[in-house]
Structures are given as structure tokens and as C-alpha cells.
N, CA, C and O atoms as a GROMACS GRO file, in nm:
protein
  288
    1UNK      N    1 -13.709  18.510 -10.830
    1UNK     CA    2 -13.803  18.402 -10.820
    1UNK      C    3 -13.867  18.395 -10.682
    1UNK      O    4 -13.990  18.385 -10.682
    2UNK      N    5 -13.812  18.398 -10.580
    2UNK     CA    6 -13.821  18.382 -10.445
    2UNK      C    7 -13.912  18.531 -10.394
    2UNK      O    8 -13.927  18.509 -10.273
    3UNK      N    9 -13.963  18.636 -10.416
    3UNK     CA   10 -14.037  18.711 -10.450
    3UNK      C   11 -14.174  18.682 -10.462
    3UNK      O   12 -14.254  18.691 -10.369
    4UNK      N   13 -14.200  18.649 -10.569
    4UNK     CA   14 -14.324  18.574 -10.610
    4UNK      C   15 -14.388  18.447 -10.550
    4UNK      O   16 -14.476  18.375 -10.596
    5UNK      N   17 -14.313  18.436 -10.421
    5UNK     CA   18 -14.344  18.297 -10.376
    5UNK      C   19 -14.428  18.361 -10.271
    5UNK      O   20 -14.401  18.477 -10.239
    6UNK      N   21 -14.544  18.288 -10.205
    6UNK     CA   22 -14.596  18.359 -10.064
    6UNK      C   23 -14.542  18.316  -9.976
    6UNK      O   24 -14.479  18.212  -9.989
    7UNK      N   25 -14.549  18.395  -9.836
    7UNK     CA   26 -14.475  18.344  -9.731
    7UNK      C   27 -14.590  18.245  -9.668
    7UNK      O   28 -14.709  18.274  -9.654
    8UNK      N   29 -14.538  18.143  -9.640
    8UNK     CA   30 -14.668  18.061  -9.547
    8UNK      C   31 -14.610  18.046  -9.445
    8UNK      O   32 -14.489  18.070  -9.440
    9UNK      N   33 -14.692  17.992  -9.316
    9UNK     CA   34 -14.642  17.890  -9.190
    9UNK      C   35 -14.625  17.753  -9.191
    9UNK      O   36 -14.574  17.716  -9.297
   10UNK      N   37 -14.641  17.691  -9.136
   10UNK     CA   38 -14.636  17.541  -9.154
   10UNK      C   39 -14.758  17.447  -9.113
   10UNK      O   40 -14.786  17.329  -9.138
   11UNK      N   41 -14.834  17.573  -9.022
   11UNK     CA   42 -14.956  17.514  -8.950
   11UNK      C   43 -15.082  17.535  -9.120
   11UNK      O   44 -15.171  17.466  -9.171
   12UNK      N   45 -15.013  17.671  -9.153
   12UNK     CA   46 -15.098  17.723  -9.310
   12UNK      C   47 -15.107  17.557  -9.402
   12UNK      O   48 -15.203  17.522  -9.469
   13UNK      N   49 -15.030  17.509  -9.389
   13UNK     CA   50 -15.037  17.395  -9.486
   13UNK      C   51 -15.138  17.281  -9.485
   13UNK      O   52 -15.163  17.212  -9.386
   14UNK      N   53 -15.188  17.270  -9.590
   14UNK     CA   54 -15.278  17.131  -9.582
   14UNK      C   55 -15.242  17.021  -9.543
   14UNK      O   56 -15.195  16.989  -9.652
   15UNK      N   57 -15.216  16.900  -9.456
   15UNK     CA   58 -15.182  16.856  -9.415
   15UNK      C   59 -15.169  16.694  -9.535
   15UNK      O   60 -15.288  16.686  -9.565
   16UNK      N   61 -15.119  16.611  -9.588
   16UNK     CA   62 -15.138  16.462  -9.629
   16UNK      C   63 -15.249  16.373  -9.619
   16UNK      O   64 -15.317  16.358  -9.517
   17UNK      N   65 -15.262  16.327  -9.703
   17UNK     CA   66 -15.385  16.222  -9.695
   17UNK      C   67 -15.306  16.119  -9.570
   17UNK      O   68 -15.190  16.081  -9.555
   18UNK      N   69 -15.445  16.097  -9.488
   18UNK     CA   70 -15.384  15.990  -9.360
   18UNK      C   71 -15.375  15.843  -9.417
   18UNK      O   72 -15.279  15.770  -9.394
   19UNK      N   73 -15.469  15.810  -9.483
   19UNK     CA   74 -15.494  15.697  -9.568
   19UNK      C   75 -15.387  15.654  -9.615
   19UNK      O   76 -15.381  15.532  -9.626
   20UNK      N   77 -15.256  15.739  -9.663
   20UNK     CA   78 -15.215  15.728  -9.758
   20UNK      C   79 -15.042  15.675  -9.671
   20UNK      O   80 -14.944  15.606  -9.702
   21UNK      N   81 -15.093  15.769  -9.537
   21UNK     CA   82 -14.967  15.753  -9.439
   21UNK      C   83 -14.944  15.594  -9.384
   21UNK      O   84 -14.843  15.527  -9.366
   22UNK      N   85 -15.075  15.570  -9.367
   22UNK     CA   86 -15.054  15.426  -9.324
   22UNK      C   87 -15.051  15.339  -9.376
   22UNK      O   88 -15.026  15.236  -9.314
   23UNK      N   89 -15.072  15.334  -9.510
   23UNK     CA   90 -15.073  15.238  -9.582
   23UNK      C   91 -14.921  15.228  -9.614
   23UNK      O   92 -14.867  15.118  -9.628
   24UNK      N   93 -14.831  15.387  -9.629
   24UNK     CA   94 -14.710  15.336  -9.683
   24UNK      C   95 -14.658  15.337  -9.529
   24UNK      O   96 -14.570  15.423  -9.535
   25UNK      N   97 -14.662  15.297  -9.414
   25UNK     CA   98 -14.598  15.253  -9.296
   25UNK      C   99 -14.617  15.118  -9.296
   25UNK      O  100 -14.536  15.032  -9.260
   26UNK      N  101 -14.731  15.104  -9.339
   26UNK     CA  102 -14.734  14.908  -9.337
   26UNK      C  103 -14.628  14.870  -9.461
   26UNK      O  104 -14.568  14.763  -9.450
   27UNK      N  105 -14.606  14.940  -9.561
   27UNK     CA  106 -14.526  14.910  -9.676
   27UNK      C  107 -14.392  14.875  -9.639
   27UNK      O  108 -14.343  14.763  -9.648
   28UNK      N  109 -14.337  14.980  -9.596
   28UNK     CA  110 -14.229  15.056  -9.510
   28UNK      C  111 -14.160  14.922  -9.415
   28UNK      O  112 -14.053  14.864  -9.426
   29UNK      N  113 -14.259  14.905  -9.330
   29UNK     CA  114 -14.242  14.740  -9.238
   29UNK      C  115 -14.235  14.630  -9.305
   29UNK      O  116 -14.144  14.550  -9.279
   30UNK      N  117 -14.316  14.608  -9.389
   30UNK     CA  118 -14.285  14.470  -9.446
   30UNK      C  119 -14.166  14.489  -9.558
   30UNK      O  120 -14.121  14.381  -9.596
   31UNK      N  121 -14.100  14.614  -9.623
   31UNK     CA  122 -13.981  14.578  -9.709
   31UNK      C  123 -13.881  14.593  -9.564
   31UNK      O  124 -13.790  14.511  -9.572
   32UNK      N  125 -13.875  14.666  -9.452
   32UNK     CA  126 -13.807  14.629  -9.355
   32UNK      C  127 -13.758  14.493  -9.304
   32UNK      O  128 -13.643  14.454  -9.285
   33UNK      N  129 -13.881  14.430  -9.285
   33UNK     CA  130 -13.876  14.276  -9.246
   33UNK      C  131 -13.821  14.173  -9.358
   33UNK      O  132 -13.770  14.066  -9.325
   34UNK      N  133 -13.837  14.216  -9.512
   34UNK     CA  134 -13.779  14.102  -9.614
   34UNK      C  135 -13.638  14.209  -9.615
   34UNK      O  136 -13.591  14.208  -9.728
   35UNK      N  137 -13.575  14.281  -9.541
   35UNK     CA  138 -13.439  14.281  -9.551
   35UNK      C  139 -13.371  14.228  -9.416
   35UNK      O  140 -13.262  14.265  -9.372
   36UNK      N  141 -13.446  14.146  -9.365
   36UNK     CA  142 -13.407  14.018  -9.252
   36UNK      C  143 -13.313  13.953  -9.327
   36UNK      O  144 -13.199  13.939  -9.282
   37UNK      N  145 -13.353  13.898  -9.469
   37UNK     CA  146 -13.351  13.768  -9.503
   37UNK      C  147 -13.190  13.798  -9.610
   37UNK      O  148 -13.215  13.830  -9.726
   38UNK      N  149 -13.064  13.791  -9.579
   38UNK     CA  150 -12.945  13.891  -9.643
   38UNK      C  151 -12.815  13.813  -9.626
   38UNK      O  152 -12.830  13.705  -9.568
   39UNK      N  153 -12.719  13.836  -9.654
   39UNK     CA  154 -12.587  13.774  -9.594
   39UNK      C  155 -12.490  13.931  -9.528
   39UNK      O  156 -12.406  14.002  -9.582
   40UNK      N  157 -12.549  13.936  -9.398
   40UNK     CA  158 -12.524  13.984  -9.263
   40UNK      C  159 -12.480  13.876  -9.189
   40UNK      O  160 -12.547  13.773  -9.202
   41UNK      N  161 -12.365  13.873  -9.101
   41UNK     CA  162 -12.335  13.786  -9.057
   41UNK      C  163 -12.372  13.806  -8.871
   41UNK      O  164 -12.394  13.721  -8.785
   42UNK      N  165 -12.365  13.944  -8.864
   42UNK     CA  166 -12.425  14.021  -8.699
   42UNK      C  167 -12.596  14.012  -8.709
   42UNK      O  168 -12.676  14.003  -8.802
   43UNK      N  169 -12.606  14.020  -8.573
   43UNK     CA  170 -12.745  14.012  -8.549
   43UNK      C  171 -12.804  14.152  -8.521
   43UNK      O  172 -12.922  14.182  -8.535
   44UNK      N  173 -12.674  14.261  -8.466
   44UNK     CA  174 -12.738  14.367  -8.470
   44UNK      C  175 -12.818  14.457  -8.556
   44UNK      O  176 -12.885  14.552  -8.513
   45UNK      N  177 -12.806  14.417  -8.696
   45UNK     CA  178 -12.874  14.426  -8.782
   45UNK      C  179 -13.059  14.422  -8.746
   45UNK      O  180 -13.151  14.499  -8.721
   46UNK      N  181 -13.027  14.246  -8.768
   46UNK     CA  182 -13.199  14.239  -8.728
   46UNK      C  183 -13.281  14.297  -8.586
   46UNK      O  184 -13.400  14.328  -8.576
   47UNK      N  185 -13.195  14.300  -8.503
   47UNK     CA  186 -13.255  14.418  -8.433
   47UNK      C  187 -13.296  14.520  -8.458
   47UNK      O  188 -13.415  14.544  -8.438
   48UNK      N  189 -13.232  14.592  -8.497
   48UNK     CA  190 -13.278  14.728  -8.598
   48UNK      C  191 -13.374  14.726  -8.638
   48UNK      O  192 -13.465  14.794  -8.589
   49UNK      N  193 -13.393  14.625  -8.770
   49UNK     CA  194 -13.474  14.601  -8.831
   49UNK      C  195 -13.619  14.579  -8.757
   49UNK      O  196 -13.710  14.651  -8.798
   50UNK      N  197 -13.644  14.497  -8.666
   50UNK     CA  198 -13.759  14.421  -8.586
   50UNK      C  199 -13.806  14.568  -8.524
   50UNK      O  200 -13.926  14.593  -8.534
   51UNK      N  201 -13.721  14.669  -8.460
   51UNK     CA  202 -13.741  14.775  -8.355
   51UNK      C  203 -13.797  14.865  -8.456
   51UNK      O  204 -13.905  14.918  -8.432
   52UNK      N  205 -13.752  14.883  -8.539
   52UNK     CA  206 -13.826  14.983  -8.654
   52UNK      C  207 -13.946  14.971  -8.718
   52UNK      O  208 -14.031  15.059  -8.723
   53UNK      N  209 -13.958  14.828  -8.782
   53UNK     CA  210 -14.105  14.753  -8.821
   53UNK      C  211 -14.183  14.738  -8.717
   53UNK      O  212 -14.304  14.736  -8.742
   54UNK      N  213 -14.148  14.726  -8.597
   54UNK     CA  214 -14.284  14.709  -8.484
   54UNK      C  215 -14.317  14.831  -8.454
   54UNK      O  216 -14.434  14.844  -8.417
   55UNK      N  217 -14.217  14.976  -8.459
   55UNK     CA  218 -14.267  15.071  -8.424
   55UNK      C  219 -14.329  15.145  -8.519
   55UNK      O  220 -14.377  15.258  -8.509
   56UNK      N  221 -14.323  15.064  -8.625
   56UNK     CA  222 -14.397  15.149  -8.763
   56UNK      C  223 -14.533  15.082  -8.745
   56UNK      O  224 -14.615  15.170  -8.723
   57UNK      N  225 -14.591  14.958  -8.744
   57UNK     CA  226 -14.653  14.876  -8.684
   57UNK      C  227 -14.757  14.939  -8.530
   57UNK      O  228 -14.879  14.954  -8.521
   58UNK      N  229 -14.663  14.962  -8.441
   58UNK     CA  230 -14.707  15.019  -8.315
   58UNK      C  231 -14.756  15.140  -8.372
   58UNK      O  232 -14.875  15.139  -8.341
   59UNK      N  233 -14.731  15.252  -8.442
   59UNK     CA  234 -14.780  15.355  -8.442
   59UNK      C  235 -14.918  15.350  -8.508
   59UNK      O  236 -15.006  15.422  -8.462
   60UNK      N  237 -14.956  15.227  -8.667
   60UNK     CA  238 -15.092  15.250  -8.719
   60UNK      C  239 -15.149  15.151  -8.622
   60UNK      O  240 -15.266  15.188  -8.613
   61UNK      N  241 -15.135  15.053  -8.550
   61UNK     CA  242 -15.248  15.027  -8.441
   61UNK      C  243 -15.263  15.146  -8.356
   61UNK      O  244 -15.378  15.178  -8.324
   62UNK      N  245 -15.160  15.220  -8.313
   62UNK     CA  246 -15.222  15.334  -8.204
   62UNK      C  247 -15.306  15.442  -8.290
   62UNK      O  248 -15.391  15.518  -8.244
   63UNK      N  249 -15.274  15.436  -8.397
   63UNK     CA  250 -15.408  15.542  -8.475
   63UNK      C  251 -15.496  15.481  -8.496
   63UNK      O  252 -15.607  15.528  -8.471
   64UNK      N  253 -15.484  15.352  -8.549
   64UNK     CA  254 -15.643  15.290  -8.539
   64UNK      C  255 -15.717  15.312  -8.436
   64UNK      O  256 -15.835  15.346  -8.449
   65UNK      N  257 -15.642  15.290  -8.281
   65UNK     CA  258 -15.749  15.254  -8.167
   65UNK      C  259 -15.768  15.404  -8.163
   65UNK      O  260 -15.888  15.429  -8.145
   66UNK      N  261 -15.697  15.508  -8.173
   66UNK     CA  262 -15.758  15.659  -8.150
   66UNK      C  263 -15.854  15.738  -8.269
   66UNK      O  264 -15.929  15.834  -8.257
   67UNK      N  265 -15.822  15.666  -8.373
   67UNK     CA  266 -15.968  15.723  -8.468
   67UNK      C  267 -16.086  15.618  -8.444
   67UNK      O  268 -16.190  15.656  -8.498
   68UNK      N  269 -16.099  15.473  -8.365
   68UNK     CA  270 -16.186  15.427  -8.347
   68UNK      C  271 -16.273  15.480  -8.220
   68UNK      O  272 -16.392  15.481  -8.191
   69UNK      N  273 -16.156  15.521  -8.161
   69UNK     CA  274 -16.262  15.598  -7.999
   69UNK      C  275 -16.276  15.728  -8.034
   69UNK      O  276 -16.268  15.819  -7.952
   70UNK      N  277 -16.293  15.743  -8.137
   70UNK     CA  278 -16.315  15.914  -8.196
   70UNK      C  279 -16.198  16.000  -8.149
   70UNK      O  280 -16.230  16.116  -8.174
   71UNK      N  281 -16.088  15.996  -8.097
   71UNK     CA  282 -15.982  16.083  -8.068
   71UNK      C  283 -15.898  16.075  -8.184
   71UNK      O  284 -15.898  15.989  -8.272
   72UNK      N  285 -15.804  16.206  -8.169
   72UNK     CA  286 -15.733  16.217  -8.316
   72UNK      C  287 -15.614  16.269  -8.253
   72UNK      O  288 -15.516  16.299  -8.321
   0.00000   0.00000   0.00000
């Protein structure tokens, strides 16, 4: 089977719809943030939680502001 397969690179590959990336990072954050709401009795939890959703958060504002100034 493995024969018939071509060898590619990784750069060879078509890359994901971007559209598609950020929309499920905003997804991603907000089921993050409604698992705030639990019977956890530590707070280290919601830390986690907050540090992960803002940086999912932080990353599609930093692509917004770099596909708005034309950088990619």
C-alpha cells in the first residue's frame, strides 16, 4: 500500500482554510470559558482555563491586526 503513496514534504502541502482556523479558535475559547462554570473546588483550574482562552483570543486579534496592515 505504502508504495503507491507519493512522497511529499510538508511545505508541498496545501495549507487550511484560515477562515476556518479562526473561527474554530473563537469556538475553542468560549467552550473553554463555559468549563469555568463546574464543581472544581481549586482555582488552579480556572487559571488554566482564562490563560488558554485569552491566548486563543490573543492570537486571532494578532492575525486580524496583521492581515489588516497587509502583513501575513
Amino acid at each position: 500500500m505504502a508504495e503507491h503513496e507519493p512522497v511529499t514534504s510538508p511545505d508541498q502541502h496545501k495549507p487550511g482554510s484560515p477562515k476556518a482556523a479562526r473561527v474554530s479558535a473563537v469556538v475553542v475559547a468560549l467552550l473553554l470559558l463555559t468549563c469555568l462554570v463546574g464543581n472544581h473546588k481549586g482555582r488552579i483550574e480556572d487559571v488554566w482555563l482564562l490563560v488558554c482562552a485569552g491566548g486563543l483570543i490573543l492570537a486571532v486579534v494578532g492575525d486580524w491586526v496583521l492581515r489588516r496592515n497587509g502583513l501575513r
